[in-house]
VOGU-3710 file (C-alpha; in Angstrom, 3 decimals, decimal comma):
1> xxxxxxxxxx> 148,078/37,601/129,607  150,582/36,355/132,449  151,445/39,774/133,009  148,032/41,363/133,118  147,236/37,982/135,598  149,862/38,887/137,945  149,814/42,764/137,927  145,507/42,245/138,343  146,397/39,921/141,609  149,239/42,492/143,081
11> xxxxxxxxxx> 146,066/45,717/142,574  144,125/43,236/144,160  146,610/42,438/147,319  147,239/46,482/147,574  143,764/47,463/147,961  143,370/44,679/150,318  146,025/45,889/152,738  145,119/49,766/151,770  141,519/48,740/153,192  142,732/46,668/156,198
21> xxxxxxxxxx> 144,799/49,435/157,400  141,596/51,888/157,081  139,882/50,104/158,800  142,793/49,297/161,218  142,830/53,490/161,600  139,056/53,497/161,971  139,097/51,196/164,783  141,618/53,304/166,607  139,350/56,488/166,636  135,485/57,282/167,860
31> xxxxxxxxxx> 133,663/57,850/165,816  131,050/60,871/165,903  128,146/59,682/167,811  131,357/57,987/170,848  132,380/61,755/170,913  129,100/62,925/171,503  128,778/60,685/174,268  132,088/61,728/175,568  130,604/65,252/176,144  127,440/64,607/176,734
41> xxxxxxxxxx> 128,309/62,601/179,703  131,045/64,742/181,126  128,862/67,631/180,958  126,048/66,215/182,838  127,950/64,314/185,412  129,767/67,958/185,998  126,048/69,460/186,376  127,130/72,041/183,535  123,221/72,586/181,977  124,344/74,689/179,296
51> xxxxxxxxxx> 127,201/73,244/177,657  125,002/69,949/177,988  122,472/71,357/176,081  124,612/72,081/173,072  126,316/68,852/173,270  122,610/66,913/173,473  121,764/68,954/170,156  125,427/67,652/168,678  124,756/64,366/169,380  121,301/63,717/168,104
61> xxxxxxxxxx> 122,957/66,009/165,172  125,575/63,169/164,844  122,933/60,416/164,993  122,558/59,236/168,406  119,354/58,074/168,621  116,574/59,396/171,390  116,759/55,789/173,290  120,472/55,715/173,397  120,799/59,312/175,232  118,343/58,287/177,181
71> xxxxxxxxxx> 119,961/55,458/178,491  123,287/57,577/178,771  121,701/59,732/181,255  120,138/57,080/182,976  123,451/55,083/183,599  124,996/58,190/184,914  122,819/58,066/188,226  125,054/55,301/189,016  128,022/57,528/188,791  126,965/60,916/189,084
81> xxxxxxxxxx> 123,745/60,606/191,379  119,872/60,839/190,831  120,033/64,889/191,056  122,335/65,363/188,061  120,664/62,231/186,141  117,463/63,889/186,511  118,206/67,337/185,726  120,010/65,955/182,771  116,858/64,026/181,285  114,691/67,169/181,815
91> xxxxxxxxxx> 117,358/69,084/180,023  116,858/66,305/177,114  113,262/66,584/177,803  113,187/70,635/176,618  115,841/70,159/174,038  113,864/67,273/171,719  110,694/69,760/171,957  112,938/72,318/170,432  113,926/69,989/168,006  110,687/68,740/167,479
101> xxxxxxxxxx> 109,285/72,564/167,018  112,131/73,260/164,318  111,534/70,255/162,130  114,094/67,551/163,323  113,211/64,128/163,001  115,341/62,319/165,786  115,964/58,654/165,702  114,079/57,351/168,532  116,200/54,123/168,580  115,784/50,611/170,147
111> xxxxxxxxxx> 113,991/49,880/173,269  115,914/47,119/176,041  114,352/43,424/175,694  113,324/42,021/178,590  115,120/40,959/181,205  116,313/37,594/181,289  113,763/34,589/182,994  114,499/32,656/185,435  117,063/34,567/186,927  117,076/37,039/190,507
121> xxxxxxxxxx> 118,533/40,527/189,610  121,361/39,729/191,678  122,326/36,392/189,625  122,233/38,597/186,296  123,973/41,766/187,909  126,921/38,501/189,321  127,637/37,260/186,146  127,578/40,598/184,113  130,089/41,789/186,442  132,340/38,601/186,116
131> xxxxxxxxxx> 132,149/39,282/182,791  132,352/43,011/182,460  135,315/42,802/184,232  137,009/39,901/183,577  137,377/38,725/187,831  135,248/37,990/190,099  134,790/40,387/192,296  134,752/40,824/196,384  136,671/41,300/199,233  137,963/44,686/200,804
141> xxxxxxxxxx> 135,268/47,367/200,786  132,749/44,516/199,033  132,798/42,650/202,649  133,099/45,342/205,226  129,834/47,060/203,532  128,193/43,923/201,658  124,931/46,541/201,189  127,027/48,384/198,649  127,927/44,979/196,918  124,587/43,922/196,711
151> xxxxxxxxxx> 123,280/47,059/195,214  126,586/47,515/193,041  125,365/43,916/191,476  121,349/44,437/191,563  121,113/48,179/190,482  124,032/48,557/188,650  125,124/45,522/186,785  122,278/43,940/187,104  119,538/46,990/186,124  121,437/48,710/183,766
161> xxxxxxxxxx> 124,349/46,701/182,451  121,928/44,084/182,281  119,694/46,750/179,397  121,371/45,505/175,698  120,242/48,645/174,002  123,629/50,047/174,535  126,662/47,600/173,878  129,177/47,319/177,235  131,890/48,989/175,170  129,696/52,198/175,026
171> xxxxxxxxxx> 128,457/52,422/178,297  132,516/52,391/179,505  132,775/55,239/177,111  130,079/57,020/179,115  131,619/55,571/182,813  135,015/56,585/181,932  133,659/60,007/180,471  131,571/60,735/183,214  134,760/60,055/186,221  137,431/61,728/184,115
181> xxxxxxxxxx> 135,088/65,072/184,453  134,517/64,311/188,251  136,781/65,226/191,078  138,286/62,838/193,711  137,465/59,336/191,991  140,867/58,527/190,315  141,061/54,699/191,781  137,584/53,999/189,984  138,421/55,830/186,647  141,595/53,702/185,981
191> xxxxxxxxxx> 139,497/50,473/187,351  137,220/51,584/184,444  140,000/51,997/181,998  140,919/48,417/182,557  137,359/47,692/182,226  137,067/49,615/179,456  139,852/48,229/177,601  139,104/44,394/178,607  135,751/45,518/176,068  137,317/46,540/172,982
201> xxxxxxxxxx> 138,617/50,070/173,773  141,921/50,750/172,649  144,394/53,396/174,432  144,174/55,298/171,504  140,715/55,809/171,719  141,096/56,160/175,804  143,554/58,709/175,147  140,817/61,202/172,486  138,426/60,857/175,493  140,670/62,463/177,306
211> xxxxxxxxxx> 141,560/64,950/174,601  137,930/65,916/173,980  137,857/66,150/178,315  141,267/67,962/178,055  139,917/70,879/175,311  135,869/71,195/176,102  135,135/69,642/179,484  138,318/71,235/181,696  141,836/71,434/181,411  142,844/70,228/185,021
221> xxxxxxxxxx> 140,452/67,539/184,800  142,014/66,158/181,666  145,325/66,957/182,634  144,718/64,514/186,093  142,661/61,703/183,248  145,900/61,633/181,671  148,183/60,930/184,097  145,446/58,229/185,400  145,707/56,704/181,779  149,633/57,213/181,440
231> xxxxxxxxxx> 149,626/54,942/184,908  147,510/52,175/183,264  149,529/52,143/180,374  152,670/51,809/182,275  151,412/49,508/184,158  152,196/51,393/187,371  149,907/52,631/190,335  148,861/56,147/190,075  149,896/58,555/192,546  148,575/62,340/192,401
241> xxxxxxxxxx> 152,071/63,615/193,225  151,859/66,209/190,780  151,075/69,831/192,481  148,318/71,640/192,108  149,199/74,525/189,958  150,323/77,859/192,450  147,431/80,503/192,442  148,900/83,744/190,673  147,645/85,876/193,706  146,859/85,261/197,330
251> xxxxxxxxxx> 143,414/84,435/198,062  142,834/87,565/200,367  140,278/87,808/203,412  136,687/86,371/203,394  133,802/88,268/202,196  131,930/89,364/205,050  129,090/91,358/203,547  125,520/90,422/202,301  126,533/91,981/198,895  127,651/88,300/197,589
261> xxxxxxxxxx> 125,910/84,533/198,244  127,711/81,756/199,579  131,444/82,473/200,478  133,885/84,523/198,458  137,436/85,755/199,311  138,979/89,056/197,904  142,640/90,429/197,624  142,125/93,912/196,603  145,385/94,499/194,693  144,792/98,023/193,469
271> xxxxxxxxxx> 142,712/100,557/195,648  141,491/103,788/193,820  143,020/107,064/194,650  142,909/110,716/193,978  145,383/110,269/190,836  144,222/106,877/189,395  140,349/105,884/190,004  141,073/102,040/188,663  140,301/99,284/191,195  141,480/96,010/190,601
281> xxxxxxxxxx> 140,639/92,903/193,106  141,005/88,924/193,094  138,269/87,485/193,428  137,679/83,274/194,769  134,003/82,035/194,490  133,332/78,681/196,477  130,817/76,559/194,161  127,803/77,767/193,998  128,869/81,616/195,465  127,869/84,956/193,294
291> xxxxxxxxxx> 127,457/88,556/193,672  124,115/90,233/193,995  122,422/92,027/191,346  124,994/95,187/190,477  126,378/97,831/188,403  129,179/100,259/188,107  128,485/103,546/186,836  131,971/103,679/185,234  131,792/99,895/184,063  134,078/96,914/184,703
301> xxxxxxxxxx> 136,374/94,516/182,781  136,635/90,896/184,203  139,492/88,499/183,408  138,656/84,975/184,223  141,471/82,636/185,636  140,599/79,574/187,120  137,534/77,447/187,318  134,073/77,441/185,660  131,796/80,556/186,464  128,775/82,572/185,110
311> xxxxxxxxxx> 128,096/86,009/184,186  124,844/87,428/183,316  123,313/90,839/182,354  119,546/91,654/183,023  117,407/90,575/180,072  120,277/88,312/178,651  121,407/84,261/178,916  123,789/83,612/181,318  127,149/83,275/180,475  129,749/80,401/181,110
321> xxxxxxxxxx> 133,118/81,493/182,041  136,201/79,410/181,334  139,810/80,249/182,242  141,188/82,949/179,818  137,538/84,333/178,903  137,273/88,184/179,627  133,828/90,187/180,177  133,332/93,840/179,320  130,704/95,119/181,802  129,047/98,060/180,424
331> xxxxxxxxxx> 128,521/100,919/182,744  124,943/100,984/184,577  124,184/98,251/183,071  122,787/95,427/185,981  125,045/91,873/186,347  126,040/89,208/188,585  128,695/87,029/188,193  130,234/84,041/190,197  131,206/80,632/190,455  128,889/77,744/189,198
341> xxxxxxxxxx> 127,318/74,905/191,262  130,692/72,643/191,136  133,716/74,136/190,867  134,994/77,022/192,191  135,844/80,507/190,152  138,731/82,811/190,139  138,423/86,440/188,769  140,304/89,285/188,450  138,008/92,500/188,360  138,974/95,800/186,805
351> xxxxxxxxxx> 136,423/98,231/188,089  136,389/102,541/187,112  135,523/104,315/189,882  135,724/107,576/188,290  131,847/107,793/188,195  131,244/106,824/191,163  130,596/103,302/193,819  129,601/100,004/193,016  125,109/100,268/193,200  124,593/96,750/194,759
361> xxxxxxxxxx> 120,774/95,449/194,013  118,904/92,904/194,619  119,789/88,771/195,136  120,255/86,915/192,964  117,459/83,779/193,439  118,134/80,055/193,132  115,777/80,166/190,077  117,394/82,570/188,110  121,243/81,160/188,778  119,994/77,855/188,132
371> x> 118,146/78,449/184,762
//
């Protein structure tokens, strides 16, 4: 009876360690509905309206309820601006309808409680920084333009921070999701990765936001996150000493015909001749540049190698192209292709001319690049 005593309290001790250390393991991963937000907020702080779309359906998939990607999307204005906050919440907008058309239920969540009485915006939007944070927090840029402090605390810690329908914890997951997919604001994501970490984050978890930015949102972009979050944990300041990588091929001359929108540079590598009809050319797209309307009566391969860009057919969806992607372009078949809104594109195109010149069409409008 001793024995069965004893060996009953040592099953006992095991499974209470065994469950600790799940747990333990649990707490140093997102869960599903954290790596929804990860993407959902990198993709609409980058502007990128189709991969947002298919990370809004994954994350009401994964149980994030209607008010809390709301309230993702509205925090992001803070971050990302009104344009991209708003296009975002339309995007949500036509994506619930399609839900709603198919059959899906969707959580619609908990509203904010009211602000509390008694207190100016600024007060609450003080003392949720102080705490956010850990410091108080002024000086520097806060005094030379006090405007931005005073919205900082009103708008943004007082406004939104101050809205409990999302815990703090989360909406750092979004902040720190949102400036790792962002170019030029290193100093304020590893501010935020302190921040993030003074509310419950742990590095581990830091460090699968940045694999999740590293293998869906952009490799650079992930690649600079990590060497932000390598600096925290080191305790050292960051410094972007690391060079860019080396283009494979000179950027070439300037575009200077109507035939493409916004600026583009080419380094025609290959020129057709009487024995070999193949053209091959380099091709940089600024943000936002693209070709007109075209096609090649002897078609066209295109190799993708830097950057985010878009290729369309007429009559199809566009296309997002990510380093390593390659198109086939039928022959006579109408395209365009080009670089999207915020980040530039590299291509290389492969182009027959054994049938014949490029047939250059019409523009391509705002309306139809943008949908």
């Amino acid at each position: 009876m001793v024995k069965n005593k004893m060996l009953f309290s040592f099953l006992i001790v095991i499974n209470n360690i065994l469950f600790a250390q799940t747990k333990t393991d649990s707490a140093m991963s997102l869960n599903p509905k954290e790596r929804s937000i990860v993407a959902i907020s990198a993709y609409a702080a980058q502007g990128n309206v189709p991969r947002l779309q298919n990370a809004l359906n994954d994350g009401l998939q994964a149980g994030i309820s209607i008010s809390e990607v709301k309230e993702t999307l509205v925090q992001l204005y803070a971050y990302a601006g009104f344009p991209r906050s708003l296009n975002a919440l339309n995007n949500l907008m036509s994506v619930l309808q399609e839900r709603k058309k198919k059959g899906f239920n969707d959580l619609p969540g908990k509203e904010p409680s009211p602000y509390p009485a008694g207190k100016t915006m600024l007060q609450t939007g003080t003392e949720n920084q102080t705490k956010l944070t850990g410091i108080k927090i002024g000086g520097g840029v806060y005094e030379f333009a006090p405007a931005i402090d005073l919205f900082l605390k009103e708008h943004l810690f007082g406004c939104i921070f101050g809205r409990n329908n999302l815990d703090w914890k989360t909406r750092e997951i979004i902040t720190i999701s949102a400036l790792a997919a962002m170019e030029g604001v290193e100093p304020q994501l590893r501010s935020h990765y302190g921040v993030g970490i003074h509310n419950g984050l742990t590095t581990d978890q830091l460090s699968e936001i940045v694999t999740i930015i590293e293998t869906n949102i952009n490799k650079q972009r992930g690649n600079v996150a990590r060497q932000v979050l390598q600096s925290v944990i080191d305790q050292k300041p960051y410094s972007a000493e690391t060079p860019p990588d080396e283009e494979i091929f000179p950027t070439g001359q300037k575009i200077d015909t109507d035939n493409f929108i916004g600026t583009a540079w080419l380094n025609q590598l290959i020129q057709s001749d009487s024995s070999n009809k193949i053209q091959v050319g380099n091709v940089t797209f600024e943000p936002g540049a693209r070709t007109k309307w075209h096609y090649h009566p002897g078609g066209q391969i295109l190799l993708a190698l830097d950057g985010t860009g878009y290729y369309q057919e007429k009559g199809s969806p566009k296309r997002l192209l990510r380093k390593g992607d390659v198109v086939k372009c039928p022959a006579n078949v109408p395209h365009w292709h080009g670089a999207s809104p915020d980040q530039p594109f590299i291509q290389i195109a492969i182009t027959n001319a054994q049938n014949g010149a490029t047939v250059w069409l019409e523009k391509v409008t705002d309306e139809e690049y943008n949908k």
